[in-house]
C-alpha positions, 0 to 999 in steps of 0.5 A, a space after each residue: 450547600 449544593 457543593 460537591 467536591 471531587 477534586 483530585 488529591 494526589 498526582 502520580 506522573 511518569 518521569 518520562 513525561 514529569 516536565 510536560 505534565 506540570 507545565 500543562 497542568 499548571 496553565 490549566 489550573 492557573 485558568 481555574 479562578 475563584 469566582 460567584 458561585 451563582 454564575 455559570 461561568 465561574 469553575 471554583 466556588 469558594 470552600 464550604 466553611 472556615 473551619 475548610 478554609 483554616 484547613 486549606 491554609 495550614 496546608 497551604 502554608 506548610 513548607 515545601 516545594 509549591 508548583 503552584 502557590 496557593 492564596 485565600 482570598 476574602 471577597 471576589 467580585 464584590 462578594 464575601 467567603 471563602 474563596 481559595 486558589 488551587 495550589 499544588 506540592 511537588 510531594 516526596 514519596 512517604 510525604 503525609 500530605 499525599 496520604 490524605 485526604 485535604 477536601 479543599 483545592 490542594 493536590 500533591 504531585 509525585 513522579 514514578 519510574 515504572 508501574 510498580 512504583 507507581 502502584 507502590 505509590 498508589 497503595 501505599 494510602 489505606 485512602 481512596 482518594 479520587 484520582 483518574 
């Protein structure tokens, strides 16, 4: 389909700057609205098929602390898919959901306190799942 998917999985944030992080990350995404992949404009097409989009509302739908919900929608701008909005989960350390890969527009943000929790947290998936 031409599509490519390196969105970000998980998030790890330093405690000193967590509020900071989230509120900026936040206004960015809220920026990030599902939109015809045939125009130049748009920033987030829809997800390649329902079997992805049955995956990206299971996720979305699990209980927990959302930072930002996440919604399907079935049209945008007059055209049928299936169309998503980023969501992020404030993630518990050990929670599955940071563990794996979702391949839809869902992150799971954690917090650490020095660099070995950071990379304890980092390792602790036998993943490598896109970060930077």
């Amino acid at each position: 389909m031409g599509q490519r998917c390196n969105s970000t999985s998980r998030i790890l944030v330093h405690r000193e700057v967590e509020e900071q992080f989230i509120a900026r990350l936040l206004d960015s995404l809220r920026r990030y609205v599902p939109g015809d992949p045939t125009d130049e404009e748009t920033m987030l097409g829809p997800l390649a098929s329902e079997p992805a989009l049955n995956r990206y509302s299971d996720i979305t739908n699990r209980p927990g602390e959302w930072l930002l919900a996440g919604e399907a929608l079935s049209e945008v701008s007059g055209k049928r898919g299936y169309y998503v909005k980023p969501a992020v989960l404030y993630s518990p350390a050990g929670s599955p959901l940071g563990e794996q890969e979702v391949f839809c527009p869902v992150a799971t943000f954690e917090s650490f306190r020095d660099f070995g929790e950071a990379m304890a947290l980092h390792e602790s998936t036998p993943f490598g799942l896109t970060a930077s």
